[in-house]
C-alpha positions as CSV (number, residue, x, y, z in Angstrom):
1,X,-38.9,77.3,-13.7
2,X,-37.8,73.9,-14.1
3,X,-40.2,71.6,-13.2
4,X,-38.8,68.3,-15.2
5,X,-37.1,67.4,-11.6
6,X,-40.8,67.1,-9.9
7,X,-40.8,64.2,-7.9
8,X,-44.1,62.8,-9.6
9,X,-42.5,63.2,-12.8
10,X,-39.3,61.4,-11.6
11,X,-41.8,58.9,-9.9
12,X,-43.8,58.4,-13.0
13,X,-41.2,58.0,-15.5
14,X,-40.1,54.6,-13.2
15,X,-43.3,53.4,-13.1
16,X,-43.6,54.0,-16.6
17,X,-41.1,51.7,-17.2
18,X,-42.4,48.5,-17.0
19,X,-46.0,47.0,-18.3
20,X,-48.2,46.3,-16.1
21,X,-51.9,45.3,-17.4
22,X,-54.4,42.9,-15.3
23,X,-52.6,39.4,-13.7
24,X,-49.2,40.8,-14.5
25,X,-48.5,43.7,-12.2
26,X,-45.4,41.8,-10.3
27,X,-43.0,43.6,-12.4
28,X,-44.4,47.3,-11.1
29,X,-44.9,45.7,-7.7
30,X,-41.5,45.4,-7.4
31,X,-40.9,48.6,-8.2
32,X,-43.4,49.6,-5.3
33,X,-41.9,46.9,-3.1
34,X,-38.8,48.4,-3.5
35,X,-39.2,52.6,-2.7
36,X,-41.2,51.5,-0.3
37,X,-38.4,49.5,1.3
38,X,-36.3,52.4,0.3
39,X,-38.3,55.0,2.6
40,X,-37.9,52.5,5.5
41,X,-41.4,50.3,5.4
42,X,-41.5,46.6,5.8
43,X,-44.3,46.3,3.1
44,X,-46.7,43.1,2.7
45,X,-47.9,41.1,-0.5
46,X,-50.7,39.0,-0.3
47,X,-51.4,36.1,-2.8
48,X,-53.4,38.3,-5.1
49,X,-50.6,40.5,-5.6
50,X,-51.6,43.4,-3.6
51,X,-48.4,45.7,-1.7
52,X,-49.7,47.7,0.9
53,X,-48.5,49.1,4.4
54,X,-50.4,49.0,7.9
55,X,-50.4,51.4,10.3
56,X,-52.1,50.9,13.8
57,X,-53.0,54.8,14.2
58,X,-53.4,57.0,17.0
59,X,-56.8,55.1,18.2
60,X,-56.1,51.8,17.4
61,X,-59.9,50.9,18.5
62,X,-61.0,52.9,16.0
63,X,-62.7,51.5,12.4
64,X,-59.6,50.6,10.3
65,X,-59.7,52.6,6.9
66,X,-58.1,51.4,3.4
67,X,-56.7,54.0,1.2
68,X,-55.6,52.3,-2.4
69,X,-54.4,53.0,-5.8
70,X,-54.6,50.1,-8.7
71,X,-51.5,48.7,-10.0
72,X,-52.3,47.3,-13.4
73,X,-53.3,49.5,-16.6
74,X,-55.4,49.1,-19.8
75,X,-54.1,46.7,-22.7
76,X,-55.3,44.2,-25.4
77,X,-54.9,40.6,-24.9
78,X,-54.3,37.7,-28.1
79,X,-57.0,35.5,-29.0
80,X,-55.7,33.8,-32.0
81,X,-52.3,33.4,-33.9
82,X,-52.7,33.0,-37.4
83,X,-50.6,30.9,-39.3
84,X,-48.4,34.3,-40.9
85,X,-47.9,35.3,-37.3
86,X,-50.2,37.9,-37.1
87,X,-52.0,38.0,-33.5
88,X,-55.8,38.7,-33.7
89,X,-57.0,40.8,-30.2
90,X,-59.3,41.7,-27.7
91,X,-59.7,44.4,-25.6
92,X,-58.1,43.9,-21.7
93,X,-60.0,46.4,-19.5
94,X,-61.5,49.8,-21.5
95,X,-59.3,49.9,-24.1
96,X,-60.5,50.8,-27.9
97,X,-58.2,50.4,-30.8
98,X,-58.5,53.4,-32.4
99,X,-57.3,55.0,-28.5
100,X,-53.9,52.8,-28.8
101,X,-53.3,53.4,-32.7
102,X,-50.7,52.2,-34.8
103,X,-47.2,51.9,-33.5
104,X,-45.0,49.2,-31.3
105,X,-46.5,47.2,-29.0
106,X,-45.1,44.8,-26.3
107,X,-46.7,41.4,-26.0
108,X,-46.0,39.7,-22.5
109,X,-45.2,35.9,-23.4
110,X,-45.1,33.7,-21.1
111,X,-40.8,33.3,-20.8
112,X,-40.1,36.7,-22.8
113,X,-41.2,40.0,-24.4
114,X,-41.3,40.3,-28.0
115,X,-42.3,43.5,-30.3
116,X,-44.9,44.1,-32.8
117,X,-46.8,46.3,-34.4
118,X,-50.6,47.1,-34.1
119,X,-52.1,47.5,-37.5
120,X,-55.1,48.6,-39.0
121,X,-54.3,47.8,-42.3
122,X,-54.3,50.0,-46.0
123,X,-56.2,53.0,-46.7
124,X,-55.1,52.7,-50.3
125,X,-58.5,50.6,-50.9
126,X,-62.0,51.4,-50.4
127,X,-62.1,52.7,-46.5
128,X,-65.5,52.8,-44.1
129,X,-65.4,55.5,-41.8
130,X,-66.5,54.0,-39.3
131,X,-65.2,53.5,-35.4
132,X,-62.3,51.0,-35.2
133,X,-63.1,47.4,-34.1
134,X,-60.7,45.1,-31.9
135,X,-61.6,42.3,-35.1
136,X,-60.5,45.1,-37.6
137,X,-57.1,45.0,-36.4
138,X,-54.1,42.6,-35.5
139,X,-50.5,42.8,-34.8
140,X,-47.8,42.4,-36.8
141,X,-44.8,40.0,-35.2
142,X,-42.7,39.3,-38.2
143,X,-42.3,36.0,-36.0
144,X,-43.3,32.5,-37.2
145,X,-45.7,30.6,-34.9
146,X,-43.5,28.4,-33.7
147,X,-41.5,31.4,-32.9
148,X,-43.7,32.8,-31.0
149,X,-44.6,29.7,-29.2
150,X,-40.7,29.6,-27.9
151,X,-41.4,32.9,-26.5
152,X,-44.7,32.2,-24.7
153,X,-46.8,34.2,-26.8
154,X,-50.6,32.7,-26.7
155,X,-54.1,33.3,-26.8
156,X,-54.1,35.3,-23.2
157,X,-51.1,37.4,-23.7
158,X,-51.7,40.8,-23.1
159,X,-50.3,43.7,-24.9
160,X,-49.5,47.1,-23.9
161,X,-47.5,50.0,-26.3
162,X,-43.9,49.6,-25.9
163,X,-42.0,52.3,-23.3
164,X,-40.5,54.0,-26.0
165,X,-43.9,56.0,-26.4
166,X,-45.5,55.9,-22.7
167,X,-43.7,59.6,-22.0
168,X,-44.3,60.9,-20.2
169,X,-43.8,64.8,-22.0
170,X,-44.0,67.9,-19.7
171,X,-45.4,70.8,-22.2
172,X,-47.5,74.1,-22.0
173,X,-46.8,77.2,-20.3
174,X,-43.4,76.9,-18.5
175,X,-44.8,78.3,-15.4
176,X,-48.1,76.0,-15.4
177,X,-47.6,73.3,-17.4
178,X,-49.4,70.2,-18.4
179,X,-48.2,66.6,-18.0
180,X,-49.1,63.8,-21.0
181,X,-48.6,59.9,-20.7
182,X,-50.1,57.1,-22.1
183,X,-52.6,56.2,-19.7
184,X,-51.8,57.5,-16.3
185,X,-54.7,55.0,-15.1
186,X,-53.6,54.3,-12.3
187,X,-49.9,54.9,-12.1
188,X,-51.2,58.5,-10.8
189,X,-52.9,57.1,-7.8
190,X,-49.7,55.3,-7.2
191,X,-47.3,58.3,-7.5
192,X,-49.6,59.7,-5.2
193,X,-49.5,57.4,-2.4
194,X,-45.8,56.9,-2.6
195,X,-45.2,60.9,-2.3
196,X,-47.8,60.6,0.9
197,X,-46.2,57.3,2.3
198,X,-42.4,59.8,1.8
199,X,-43.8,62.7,3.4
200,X,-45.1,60.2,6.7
201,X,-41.2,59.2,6.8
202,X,-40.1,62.7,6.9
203,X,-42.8,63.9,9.0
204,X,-43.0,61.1,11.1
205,X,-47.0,60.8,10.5
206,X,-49.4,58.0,11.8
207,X,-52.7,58.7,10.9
208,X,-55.6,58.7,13.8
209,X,-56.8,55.4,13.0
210,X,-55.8,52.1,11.4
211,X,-55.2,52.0,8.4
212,X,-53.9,50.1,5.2
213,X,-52.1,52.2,2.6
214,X,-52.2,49.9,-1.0
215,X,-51.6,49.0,-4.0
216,X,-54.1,46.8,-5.1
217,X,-54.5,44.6,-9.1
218,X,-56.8,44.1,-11.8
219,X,-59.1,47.6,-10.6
220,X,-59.3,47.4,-15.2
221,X,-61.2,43.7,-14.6
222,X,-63.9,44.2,-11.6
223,X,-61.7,45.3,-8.8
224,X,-60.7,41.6,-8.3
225,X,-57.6,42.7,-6.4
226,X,-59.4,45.2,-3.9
227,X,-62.3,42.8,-3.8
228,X,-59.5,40.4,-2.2
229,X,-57.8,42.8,-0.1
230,X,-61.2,43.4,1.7
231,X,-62.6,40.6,2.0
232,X,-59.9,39.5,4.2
233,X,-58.8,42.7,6.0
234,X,-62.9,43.7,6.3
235,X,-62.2,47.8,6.3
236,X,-65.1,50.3,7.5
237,X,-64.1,52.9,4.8
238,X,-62.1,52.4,1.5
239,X,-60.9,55.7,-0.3
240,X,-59.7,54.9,-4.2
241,X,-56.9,57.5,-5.1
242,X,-57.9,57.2,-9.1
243,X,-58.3,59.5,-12.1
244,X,-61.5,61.9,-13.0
245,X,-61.6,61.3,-16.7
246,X,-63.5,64.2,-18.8
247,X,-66.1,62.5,-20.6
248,X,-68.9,65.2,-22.9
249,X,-71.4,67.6,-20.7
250,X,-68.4,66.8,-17.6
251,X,-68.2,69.7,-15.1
252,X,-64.5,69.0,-14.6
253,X,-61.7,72.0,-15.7
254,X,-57.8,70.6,-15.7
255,X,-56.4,73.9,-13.8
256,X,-55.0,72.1,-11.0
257,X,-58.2,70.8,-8.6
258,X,-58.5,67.6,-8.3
259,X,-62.0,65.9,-8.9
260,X,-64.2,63.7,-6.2
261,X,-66.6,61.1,-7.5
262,X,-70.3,61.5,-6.2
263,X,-71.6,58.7,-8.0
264,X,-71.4,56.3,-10.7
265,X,-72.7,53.0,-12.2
266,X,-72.7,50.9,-9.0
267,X,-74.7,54.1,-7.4
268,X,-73.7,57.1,-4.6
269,X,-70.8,57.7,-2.9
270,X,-70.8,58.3,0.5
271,X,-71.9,62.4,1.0
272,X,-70.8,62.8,4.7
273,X,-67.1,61.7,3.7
274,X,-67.2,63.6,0.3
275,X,-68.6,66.8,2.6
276,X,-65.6,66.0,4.9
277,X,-63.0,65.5,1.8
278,X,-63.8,68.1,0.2
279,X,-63.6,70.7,3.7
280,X,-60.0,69.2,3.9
281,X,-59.0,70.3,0.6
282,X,-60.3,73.6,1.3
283,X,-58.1,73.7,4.3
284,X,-55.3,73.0,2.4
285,X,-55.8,75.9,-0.5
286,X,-57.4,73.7,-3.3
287,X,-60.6,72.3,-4.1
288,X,-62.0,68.8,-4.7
289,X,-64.4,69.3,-8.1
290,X,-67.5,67.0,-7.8
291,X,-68.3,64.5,-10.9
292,X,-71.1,62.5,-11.6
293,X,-70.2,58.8,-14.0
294,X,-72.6,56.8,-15.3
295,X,-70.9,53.8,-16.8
296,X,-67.8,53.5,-15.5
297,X,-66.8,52.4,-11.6
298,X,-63.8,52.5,-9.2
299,X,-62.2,49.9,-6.9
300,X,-64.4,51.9,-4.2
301,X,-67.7,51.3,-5.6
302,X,-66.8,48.0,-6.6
303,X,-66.4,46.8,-3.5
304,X,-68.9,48.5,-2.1
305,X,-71.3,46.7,-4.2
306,X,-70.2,43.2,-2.8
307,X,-70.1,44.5,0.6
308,X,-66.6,44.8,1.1
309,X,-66.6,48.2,3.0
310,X,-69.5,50.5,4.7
311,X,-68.2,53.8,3.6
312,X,-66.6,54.7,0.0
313,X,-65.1,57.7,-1.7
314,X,-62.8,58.1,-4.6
315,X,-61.0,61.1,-5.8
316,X,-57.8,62.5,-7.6
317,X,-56.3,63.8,-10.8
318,X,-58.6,65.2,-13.2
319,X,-56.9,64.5,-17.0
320,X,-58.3,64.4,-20.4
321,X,-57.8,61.7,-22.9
322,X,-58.5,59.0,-20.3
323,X,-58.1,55.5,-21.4
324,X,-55.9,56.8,-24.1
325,X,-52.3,59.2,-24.4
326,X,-53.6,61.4,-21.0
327,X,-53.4,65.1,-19.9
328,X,-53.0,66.3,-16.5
329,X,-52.2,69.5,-14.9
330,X,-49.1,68.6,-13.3
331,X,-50.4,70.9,-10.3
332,X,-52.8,68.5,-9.4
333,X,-50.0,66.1,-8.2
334,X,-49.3,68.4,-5.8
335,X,-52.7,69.5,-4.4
336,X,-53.7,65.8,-4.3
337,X,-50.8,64.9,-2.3
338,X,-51.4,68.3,0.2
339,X,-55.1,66.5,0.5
340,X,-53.6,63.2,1.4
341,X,-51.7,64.3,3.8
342,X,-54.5,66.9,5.5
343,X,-56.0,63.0,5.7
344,X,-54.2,61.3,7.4
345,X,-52.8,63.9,10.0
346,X,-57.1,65.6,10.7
347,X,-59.6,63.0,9.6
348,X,-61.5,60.7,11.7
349,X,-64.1,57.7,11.1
C-alpha cells in the first residue's frame, strides 16, 4: 500500500515548509488562510494573529464552543552576537539543545533569512558528559556583524532547523507504518482541523452549536494567543487538538489511539467531557488513551487557569520524541480526524 499520498502527509509536508516559532506564525498562517479559502471559507484573523472559522450551529442559543490547534512550534532565540559572528542562544518554548543537535539552522532576521549552523563545539579536548546547556553552544553564521545586522539578525531572533531536515519520513511496516518529523507540535493539531474543516465542505456539516474552529499563536509561550482569542470571544468550552508526548512511567502505546489529557500542571480536566470524548471515539472504532502530565500544559488548561472558558479538554496524536525529531502512528491521523468529526455532527454542551 501506498500511503506516501495520505492527505496528512501531503498536508504536513506544506506546513512543514515554512518556520513558524512564537510572534512569527504569519508565514504558516497564510498557508492556513489560504486552504481554508481554498475549501470555500471566508476565514478571520484577529490582531494577535489567530485564523479561525465560525459557525452559528444548529442551536445557535446554545454555549458557543472553541476547538483550536497552535500555530507556532519550538525554537531558540539570539541573545548576543559576538564580534566573530557567532550568535549565543536561549531556548524559545521547551526546546533543549542537545534535542535540536548539530546541523543547519534558519535564523528569522528581521528583512531576511540567513543560515547557520548550531555547534557544540570539539570533542577532540577534554569532554564532560554532562546534559547540553543553551550557554554551551552557539551558532555558526560565517557572517560578520555588520552582516548580520543588514539582514536583521538581533538579540530576539528566533531560530528553528532549516526545511531541508524537518521530513517528514514515512517508515516501518508498509502496511502500518510510522510517521517522523521534527516536532509535529502543533502542526498535527493543524492538519487535523484542516482535514475536519474539508470533510464539513464535502459533507456539508454544521455542528449543533456555535462554534469557532482555530488556529491560535504562541500555545510554546503561555497560550498568549488562545488567552486572546477567549478573552474576547468568551467560549463555554475550549477543546485543544495537541499532541500526547510519551514522557517515562506514561501509559500511552503509539498503535494508532489517540491520547486524552486528564490532568496536568494547571490541575484536571473536565471528566464529564473526557467521559463524553472518549464514548465518541468508541463510536467511531478507536479509543481515546487517558494521560496524566505533571509539568507541562495545553492552550486548554492555560486558559482555563485565567478563566477564559468553563469547560476544557485536550486530546490527539500520541508520538514519541516530543519536543524533538517526533514519531507518530500515521493511523492516528485518521482516527483523530473520525473523532472530530463524530464531534461536531453528535456532541452537545
Amino acid at each position: 500500500m501506498n500511503h506516501n499520498n495520505h492527505p496528512a502527509i501531503t498536508l504536513l509536508t506544506d506546513l512543514l515548509a515554512v518556520a513558524s516559532p512564537p510572534g512569527y506564525e504569519w508565514r504558516l498562517a497564510e498557508i492556513v488562510r489560504d486552504k481554508l479559502v481554498a475549501m470555500g471559507y471566508a476565514p478571520e484573523q484577529d490582531g494577535a494573529g489567530n485564523v479561525f472559522v465560525r459557525f452559528a450551529g444548529h442551536n445557535p442559543q446554545s454555549p458557543l464552543v472553541c476547538i483550536a490547534a497552535h500555530m507556532d512550534e519550538i525554537g531558540f532565540v539570539v541573545t548576543r552576537i559576538e564580534n566573530d559572528g557567532t550568535l549565543r542562544l536561549q531556548r524559545n518554548g521547551g526546546l533543549y539543545p542537545w534535542k535540536q543537535g548539530e546541523g543547519p539552522v534558519e535564523i528569522l532576521g528581521d528583512h531576511a533569512s540567513i543560515t547557520g549552523v548550531l555547534s557544540m563545539g570539539s570533542t577532540h579536548a577534554a569532554v564532560v558528559d554532562r546534559a547540553v546547556r543553551w550557554e554551551d553552544v552557539h551558532v555558526i553564521t560565517g557572517l560578520t556583524p555588520d552582516q548580520l545586522r543588514a539582514a536583521g539578525v538581533r538579540p530576539g531572533s528566533p531560530g528553528v532547523p532549516t526545511r531541508e531536515v524537518r521530513g517528514p519520513v514515512l517508515f516501518g511496516d508498509p502496511e502500518n507504518p510510522l510517521l517522523g518529523a521534527w516536532t509535529f507540535d502543533d502542526r498535527m493539531g493543524v492538519v487535523a482541523l484542516l482535514r475536519l474543516l474539508d470533510e464539513m465542505q464535502k459533507q456539508k456539516l454544521q455542528p449543533q452549536q456555535p462554534t469557532i474552529i482555530a488556529f491560535v499563536t504562541s500555545e510554546e509561550v503561555g497560550g498568549l494567543g488562545a488567552k486572546a482569542l477567549t478573552q474576547r470571544e468568551r467560549p463555554h468550552t475550549f477543546i485543544a487538538i495537541d499532541g500526547c508526548p510519551i514522557p517515562p512511567g506514561t501509559p500511552l502505546e503509539i498503535d494508532g489511539r489517540p491520547g486524552i489529557w486528564t490532568y496536568d500542571r494547571h490541575g484536571p480536566y473536565d471528566p464529564r467531557l473526557i467521559a463524553q470524548l472518549r464514548q465518541l471515539a468508541q463510536q467511531v472504532g478507536t479509543e481515546l488513551q487517558p494521560v496524566v502530565y505533571g509539568s507541562t500544559a495545553s492552550d486548554a488548561s492555560m486558559i482555563y487557569d485565567v478563566g477564559g472558558a468553563q469547560r476544557i479538554a485536550c486530546f490527539g496524536h500520541v508520538r514519541e520524541n516530543s519536543h524533538g525529531y517526533e514519531v507518530a502512528r500515521l493511523a492516528v491521523f485518521d482516527n483523530v480526524l473520525k473523532v472530530l468529526v463524530a464531534l461536531i455532527k453528535e456532541w452537545k454542551v
